[in-house]
C-alpha positions in Angstrom: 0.0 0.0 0.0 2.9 2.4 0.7 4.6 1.7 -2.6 1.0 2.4 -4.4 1.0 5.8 -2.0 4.4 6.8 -3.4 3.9 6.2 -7.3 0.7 8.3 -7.2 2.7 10.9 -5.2 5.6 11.1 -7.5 3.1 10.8 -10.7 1.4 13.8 -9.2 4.5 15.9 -8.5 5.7 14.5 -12.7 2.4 15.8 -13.7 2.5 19.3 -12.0 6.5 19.6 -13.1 5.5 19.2 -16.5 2.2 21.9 -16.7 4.8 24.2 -14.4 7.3 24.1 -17.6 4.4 24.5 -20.0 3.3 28.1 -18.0 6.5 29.8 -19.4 6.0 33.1 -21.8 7.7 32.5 -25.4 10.4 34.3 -27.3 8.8 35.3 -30.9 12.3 37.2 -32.1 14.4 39.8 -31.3 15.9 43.2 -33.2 17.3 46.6 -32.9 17.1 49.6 -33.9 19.3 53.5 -33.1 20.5 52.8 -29.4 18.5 49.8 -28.6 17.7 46.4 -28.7 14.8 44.4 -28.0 12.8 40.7 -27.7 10.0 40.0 -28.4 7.8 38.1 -26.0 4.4 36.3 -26.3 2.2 35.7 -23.1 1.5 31.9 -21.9 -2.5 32.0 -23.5 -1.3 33.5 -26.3 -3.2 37.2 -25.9 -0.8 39.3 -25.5 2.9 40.4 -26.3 5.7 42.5 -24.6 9.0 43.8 -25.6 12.3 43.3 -23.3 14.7 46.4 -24.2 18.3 47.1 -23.6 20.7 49.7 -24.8 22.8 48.4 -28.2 25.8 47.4 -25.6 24.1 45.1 -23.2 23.9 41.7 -23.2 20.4 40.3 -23.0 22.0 36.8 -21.8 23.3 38.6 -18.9 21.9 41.7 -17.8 18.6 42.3 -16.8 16.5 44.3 -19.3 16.6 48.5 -19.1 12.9 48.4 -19.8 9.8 45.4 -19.9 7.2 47.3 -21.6 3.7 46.7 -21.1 1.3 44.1 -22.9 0.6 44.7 -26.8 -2.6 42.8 -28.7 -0.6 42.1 -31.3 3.5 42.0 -32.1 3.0 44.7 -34.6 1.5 47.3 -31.7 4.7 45.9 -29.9 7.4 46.9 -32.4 5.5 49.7 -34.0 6.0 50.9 -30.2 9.4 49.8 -30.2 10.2 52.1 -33.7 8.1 55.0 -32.4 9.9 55.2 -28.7 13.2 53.5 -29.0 14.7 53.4 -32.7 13.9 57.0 -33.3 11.9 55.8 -36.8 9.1 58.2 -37.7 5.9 56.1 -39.2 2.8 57.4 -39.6 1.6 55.2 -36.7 3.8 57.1 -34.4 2.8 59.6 -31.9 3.7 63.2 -32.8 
């Protein structure tokens, strides 16, 4: 009976591991642009997307990020916003 208790208890903790690793937020690319560099991230579900930036010099492996931005509906809103506020581009989406 205590082996039976211990297989469903390690099965369990297996189980949860696994949808633990499965929660994680997924790199869709990465670019730069002027002084900057960014990556690209999409949310868990799927609904949203976010942009890590760091200056030109840093090392995204290494440092922590200068600025997480916010959560886009789309990865266009996100590097439309990255053109507009960090690579200095002018596109008639931009803000003047």
């Amino acid at each position: 009976m205590l082996n039976i208790v211990k297989l469903l208890l390690l099965t369990t903790m297996a189980v949860v591991a696994t949808s633990t690793a499965a929660l994680a937020d997924s790199l869709v690319g990465n670019g730069g642009g002027g002084d900057y560099k960014y990556q690209l991230w999409r949310s868990t579900d799927g609904s949203s997307y976010y942009l890590k930036i760091w200056t030109r010099e840093s090392n995204p492996n290494t440092e922590s990020s200068l600025s997480t931005t916010h959560s886009f509906q789309s990865s266009r809103d996100a590097l439309e916003y990255f053109d507009c506020n960090y690579a200095g581009r002018s596109l008639p989406s931009c803000p003047k």
